[in-house]
C-alpha positions in Angstrom: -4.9 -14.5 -10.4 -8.0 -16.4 -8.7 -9.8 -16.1 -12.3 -7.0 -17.5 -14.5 -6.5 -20.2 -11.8 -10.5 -20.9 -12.3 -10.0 -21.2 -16.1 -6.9 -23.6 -15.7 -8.6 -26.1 -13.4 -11.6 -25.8 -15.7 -9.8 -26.6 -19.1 -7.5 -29.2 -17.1 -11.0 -31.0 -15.6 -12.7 -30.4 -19.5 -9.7 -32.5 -21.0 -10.0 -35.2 -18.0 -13.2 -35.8 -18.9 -13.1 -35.9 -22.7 -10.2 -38.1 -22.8 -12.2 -40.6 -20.2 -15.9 -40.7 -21.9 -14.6 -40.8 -25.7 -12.3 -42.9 -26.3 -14.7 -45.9 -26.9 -16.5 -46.4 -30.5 -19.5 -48.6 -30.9 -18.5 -50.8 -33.9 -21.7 -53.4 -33.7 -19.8 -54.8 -30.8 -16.6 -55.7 -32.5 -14.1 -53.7 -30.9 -13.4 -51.7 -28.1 -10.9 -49.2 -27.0 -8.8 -50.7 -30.3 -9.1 -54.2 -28.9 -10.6 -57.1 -31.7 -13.7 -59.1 -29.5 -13.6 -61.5 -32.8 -12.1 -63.9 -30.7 -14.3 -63.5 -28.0 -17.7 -65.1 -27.4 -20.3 -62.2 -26.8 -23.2 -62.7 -23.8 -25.5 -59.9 -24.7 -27.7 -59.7 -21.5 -30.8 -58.8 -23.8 -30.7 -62.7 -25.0 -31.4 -63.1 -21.1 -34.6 -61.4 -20.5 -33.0 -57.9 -20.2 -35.7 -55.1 -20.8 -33.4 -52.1 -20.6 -36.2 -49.5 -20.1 -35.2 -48.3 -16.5 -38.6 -49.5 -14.8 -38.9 -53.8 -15.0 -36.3 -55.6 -12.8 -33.3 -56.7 -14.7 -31.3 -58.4 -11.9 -32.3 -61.8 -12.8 -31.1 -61.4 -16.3 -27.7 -59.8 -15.2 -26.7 -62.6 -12.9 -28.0 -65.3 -15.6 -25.5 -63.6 -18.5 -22.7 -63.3 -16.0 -23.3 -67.0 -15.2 -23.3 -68.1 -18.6 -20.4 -65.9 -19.7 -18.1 -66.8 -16.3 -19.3 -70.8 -17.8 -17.6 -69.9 -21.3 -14.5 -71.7 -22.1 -13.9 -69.2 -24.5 -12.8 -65.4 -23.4 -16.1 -63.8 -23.2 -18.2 -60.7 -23.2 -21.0 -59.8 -20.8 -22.5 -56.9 -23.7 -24.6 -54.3 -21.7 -25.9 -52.4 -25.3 -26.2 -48.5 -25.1 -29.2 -46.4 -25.1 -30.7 -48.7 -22.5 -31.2 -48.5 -19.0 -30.8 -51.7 -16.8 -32.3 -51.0 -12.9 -30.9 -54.1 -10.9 -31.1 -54.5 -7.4 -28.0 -56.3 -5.1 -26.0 -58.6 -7.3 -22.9 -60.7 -6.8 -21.0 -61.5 -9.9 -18.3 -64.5 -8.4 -16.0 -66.9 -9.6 -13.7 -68.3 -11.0 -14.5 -68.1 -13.9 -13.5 -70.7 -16.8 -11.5 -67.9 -18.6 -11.4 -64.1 -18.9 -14.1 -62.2 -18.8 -15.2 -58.7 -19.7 -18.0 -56.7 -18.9 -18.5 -54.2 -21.6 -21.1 -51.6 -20.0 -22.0 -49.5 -22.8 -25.3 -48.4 -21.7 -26.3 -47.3 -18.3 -26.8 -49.5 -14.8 -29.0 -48.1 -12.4 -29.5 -48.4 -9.1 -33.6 -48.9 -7.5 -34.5 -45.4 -6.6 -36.4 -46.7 -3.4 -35.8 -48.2 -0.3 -38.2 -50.7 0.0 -36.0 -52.6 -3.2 -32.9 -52.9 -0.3 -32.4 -55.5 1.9 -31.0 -55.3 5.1 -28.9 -58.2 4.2 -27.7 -57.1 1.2 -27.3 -53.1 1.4 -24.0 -52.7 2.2 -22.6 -53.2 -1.7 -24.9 -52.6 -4.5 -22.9 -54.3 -7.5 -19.9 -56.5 -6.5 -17.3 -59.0 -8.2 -16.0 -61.7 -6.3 -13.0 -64.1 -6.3 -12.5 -63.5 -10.5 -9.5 -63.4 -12.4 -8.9 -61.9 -15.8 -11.5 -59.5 -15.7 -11.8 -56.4 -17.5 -15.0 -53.7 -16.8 -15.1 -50.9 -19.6 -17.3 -49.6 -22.4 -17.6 -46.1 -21.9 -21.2 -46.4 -20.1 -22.5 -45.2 -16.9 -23.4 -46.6 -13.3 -25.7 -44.5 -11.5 -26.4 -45.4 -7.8 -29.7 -43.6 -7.4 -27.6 -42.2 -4.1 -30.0 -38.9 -3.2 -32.2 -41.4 -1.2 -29.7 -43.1 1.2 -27.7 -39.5 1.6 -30.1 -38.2 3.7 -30.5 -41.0 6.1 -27.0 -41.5 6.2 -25.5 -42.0 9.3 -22.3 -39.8 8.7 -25.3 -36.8 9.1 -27.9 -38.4 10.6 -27.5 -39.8 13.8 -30.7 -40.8 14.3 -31.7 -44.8 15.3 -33.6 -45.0 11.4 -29.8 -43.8 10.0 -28.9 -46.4 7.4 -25.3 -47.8 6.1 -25.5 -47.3 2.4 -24.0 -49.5 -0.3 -20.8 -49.6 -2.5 -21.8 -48.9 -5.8 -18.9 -51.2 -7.0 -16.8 -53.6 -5.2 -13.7 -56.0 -6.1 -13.4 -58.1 -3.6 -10.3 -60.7 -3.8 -10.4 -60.1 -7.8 -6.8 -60.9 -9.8 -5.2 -59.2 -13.1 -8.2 -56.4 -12.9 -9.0 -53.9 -15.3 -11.5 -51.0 -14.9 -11.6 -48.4 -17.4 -13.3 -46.0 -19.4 -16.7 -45.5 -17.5 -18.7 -42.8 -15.9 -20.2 -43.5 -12.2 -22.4 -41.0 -11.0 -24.2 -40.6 -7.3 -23.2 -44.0 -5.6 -25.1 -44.5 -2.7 -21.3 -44.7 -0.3 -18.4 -45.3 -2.2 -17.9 -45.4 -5.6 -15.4 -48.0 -6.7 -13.9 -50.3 -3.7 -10.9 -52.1 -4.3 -10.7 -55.1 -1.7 -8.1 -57.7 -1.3 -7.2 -57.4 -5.1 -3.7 -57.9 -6.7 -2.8 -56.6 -9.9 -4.9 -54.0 -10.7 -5.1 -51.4 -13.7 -7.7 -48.5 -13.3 -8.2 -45.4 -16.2 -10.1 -43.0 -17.4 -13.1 -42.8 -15.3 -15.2 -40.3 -14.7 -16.8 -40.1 -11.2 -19.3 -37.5 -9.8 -21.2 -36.9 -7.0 -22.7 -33.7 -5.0 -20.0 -31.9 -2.6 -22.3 -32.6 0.1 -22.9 -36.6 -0.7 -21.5 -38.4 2.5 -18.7 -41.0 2.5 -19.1 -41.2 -1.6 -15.2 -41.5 -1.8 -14.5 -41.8 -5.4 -11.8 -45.0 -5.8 -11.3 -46.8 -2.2 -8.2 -48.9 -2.0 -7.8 -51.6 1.0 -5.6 -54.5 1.2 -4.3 -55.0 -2.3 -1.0 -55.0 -3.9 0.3 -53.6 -7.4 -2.8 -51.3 -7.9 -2.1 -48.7 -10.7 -5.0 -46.0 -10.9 -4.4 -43.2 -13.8 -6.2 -40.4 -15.9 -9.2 -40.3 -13.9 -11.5 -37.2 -12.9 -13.5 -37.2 -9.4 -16.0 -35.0 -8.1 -17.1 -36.5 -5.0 -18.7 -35.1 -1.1 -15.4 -37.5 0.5 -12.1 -38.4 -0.9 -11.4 -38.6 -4.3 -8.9 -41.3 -3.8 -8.5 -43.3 -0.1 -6.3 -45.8 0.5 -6.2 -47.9 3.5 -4.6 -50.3 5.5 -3.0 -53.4 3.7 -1.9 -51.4 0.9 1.1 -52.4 -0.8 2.8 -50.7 -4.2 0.3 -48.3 -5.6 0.8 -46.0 -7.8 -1.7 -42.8 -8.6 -1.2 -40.3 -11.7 -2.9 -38.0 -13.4 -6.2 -37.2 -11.0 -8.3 -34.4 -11.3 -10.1 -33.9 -7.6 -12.7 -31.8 -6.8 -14.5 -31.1 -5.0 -13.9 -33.7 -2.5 -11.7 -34.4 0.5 -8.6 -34.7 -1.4 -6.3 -37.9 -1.4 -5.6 -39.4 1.5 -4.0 -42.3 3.1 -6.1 -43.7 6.1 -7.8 -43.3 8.4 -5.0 -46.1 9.4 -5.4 -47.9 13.3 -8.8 -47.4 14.1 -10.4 -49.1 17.5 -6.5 -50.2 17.9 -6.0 -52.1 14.8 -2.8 -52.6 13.5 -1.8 -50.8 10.1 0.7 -52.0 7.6 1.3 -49.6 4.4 4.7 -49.4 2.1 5.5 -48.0 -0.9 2.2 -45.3 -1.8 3.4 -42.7 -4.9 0.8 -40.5 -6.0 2.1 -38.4 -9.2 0.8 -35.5 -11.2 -2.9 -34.5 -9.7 -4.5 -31.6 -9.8 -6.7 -30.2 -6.9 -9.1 -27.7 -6.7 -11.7 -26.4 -3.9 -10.9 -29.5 -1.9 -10.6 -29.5 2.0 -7.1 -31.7 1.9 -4.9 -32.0 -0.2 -2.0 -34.7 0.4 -3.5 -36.1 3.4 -2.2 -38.8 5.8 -4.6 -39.8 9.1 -3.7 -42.3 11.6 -5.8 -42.7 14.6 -4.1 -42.4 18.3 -3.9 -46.2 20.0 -3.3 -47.3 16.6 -0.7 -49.8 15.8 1.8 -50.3 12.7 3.4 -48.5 10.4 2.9 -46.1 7.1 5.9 -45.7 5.1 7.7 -45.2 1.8 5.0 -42.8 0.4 5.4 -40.0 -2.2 3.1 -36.8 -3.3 5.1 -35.0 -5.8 4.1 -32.7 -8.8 0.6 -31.3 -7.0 -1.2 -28.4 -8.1 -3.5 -27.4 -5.1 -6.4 -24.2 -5.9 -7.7 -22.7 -2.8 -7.1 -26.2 -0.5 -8.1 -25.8 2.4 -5.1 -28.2 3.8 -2.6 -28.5 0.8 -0.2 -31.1 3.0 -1.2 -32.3 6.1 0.0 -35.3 8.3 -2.3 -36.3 11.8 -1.6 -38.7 13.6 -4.1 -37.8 16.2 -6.9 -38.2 14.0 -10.3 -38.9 15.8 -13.4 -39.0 13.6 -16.2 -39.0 16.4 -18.3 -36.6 18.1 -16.8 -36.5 21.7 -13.2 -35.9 22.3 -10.9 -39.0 21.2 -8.9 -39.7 24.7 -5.2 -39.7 24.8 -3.5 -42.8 24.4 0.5 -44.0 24.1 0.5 -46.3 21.1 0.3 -44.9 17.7 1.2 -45.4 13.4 4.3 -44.8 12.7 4.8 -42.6 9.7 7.9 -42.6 8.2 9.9 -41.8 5.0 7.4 -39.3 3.6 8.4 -36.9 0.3 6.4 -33.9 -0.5 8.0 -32.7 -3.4 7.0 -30.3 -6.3 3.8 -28.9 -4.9 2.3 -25.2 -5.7 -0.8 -23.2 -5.2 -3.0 -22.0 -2.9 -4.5 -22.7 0.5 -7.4 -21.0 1.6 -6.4 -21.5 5.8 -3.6 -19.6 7.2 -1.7 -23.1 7.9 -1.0 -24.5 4.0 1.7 -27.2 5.8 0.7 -28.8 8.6 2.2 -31.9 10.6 0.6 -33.4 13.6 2.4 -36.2 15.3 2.2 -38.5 17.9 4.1 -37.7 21.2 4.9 -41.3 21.9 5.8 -42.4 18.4 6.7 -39.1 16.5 6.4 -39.3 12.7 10.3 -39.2 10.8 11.8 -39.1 7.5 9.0 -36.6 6.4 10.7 -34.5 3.0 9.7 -31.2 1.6 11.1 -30.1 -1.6 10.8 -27.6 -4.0 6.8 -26.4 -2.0 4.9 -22.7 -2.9 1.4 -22.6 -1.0 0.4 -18.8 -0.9 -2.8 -18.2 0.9 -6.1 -17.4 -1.6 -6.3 -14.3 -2.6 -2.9 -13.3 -1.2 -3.9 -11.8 1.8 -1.1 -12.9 4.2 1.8 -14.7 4.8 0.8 -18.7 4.9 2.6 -20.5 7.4 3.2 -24.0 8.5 3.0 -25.5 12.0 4.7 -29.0 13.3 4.3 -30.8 16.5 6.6 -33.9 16.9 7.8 -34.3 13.7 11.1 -34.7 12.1 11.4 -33.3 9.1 13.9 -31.7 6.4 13.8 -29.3 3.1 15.6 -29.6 -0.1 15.2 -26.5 -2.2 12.6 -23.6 -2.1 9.9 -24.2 0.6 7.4 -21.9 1.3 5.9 -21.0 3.5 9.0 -22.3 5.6 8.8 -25.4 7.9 7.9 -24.6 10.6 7.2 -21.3 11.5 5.3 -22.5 14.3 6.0 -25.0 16.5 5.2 -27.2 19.3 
């Protein structure tokens, strides 16, 4: 049983990633993904000084293209040719730009492989796009962040005064009709793709990958934006494979191949007392294996707000630690979080059409708030058998109100509180 569940994550991650790094052919620049660029006006950044060779500084040249393609008042094409390696340093890419833009990364952007090229006041986002419309990133290339050297003085395992906050790799920030496709991002320094304050978004066939034991390199972070779609992507990350945050608004996830990782999860929603607001959250068809969560919601006590309207439905979970799990009393520090009254409300939650194994004794488990229990929570048609099949799995509840609609297992709740 655990073998055969081995080979079918295996072929189902092998087809993920085929179907996300192939689908682009290098006609001299003429099409991509099917789409004609003879319309288009092409910015090739090697007309701007570019070197490409992985060891002279092409920063400079990446912001001048961008600036002279966001000028265009024809649909352009930032070109980043493949074969070469760009290293670039902190840039921000802004607009508005004069029309739509797309940055066809068909080579590779690195990331500078040594402190000393980071700047305190620049090192929280390595590569961002700000305030532009229209823009489509693609090309079937690769972004490597270069992360090995800020993972070990990160401050999620080092505590130390000399810990350091490490950059997004890549980071939308208030970004309109967005398109991100077709690209491998490897070893981002934090997270890999953050989606900030963004409307109308389309996301596909990316491959992401980092070590299990990279901190906080989340694979696609969503905050604050509305109408995000994110589908047929594979991520192999040391945090969440998908997180979405406060502010989110109509998203819809399908098709994601996860792990390792942390799973996909909703929060960590009301931290230092904020106030959350989340509605309408589906994530469809996904695929999880050797993760420690699986569906995960986390809401932090003496949070305010609400998280509601969400769906995980057609899950296959292999040897999850926590296949479904709701906390309310979430507390990411290293002395005890104290008790407090206020709390997100959860509510309206369907888990429905989820299978496979856990490899803790509780496969289900919902942890709500005293003061402001989570309600509306759904199970339908659930099987989570422990690994290996040693023992019953069972499922625990505290402060929850919950139903079933066909066959459950392991029954809710078996234990209670």
């Amino acid at each position: 049983m655990a073998s055969n569940m081995v080979l079918y994550f295996s072929a189902i991650l092998l087809l993920f990633f085929l179907s996300s790094v192939g689908a682009d052919k290098d006609i001299n620049g003429i099409t991509l993904s099917g789409r004609s660029l003879e319309s288009k006006k092409v910015f090739d950044v090697r007309r701007y000084g570019a070197h490409g060779d992985g060891h002279h500084d092409d920063t400079k040249a990446i912001a001048e293209t961008w600036a002279a393609a966001c000028s265009s008042l024809q649909s352009a094409v930032m070109f980043i040719p493949k074969g070469k390696t760009y290293l670039i340093k902190h840039v921000t890419l802004s607009g508005p730009c004069k029309s739509s833009i797309m940055l066809m990364v068909e080579g590779t952007l690195m990331a500078p492989p040594k402190g000393s090229h980071w700047s305190k006041k620049t090192n929280r986002h390595w590569i961002m796009f700000n305030d532009v419309n229209g823009l489509t990133v693609a090309g079937g290339g690769t972004i490597n962040g270069n992360g090995k050297l800020w993972w070990q003085n990160s401050c999620k395992t080092n505590s130390r005064p000399r810990c350091k906050q490490a950059p997004t790799a890549l980071t939308f920030y208030s970004c309109k009709d967005l398109k991100l496709e077709n690209l491998k991002l490897v070893n981002s320094q934090q997270i890999h793709v953050s989606v900030e304050d963004c409307i109308h978004v389309k996301i596909s066939h990316l491959s992401i990958t980092a070590p299990s034991t990279s901190p906080n390199t989340d694979g696609i972070h969503i905050t604050r934006s509305k109408h995000v779609q994110v589908r047929d992507c594979t991520i192999k990350t040391g945090d969440d494979c998908v997180s979405i945050e406060d502010g989110t608004e109509n998203l819809h996830v399908r098709n994601i191949a996860c792990g390792p990782g942390h799973g996909i999860s909703i929060g960590s929603l009301g931290d230092h007392g904020s106030r959350a607001r989340l509605v309408n959250v589906t994530v469809d068809t996904a695929w999880l294996h050797g993760t420690a969560n699986g569906a995960r919601i986390k809401t932090w006590q003496g949070g305010r707000g609400y998280a509601k309207n969400i769906i995980f439905k057609n899950m296959i979970m292999g040897d999850v630690r926590n296949p479904i799990i709701i906390d309310q009393n979430y507390c990411d520090s290293t002395t005890p979080c104290k008790k407090q009254k206020s709390a997100v409300e959860v509510s309206n939650v369907l888990f429905k059409n989820i299978r496979g194994t856990s490899v803790s004794e509780e496969a289900i488990k919902l942890s709500c708030s005293t003061s402001v229990p989570c309600h509306g929570i759904a199970l339908e048609n659930v099987k989570l058998t422990l690994k290996g099949g040693d023992g019953v799995a069972k499922s625990t509840c505290e402060n929850a109100k919950w139903r079933k609609s066909g066959t459950v297992a392991p029954q809710p709740c078996t234990i209670s509180n």
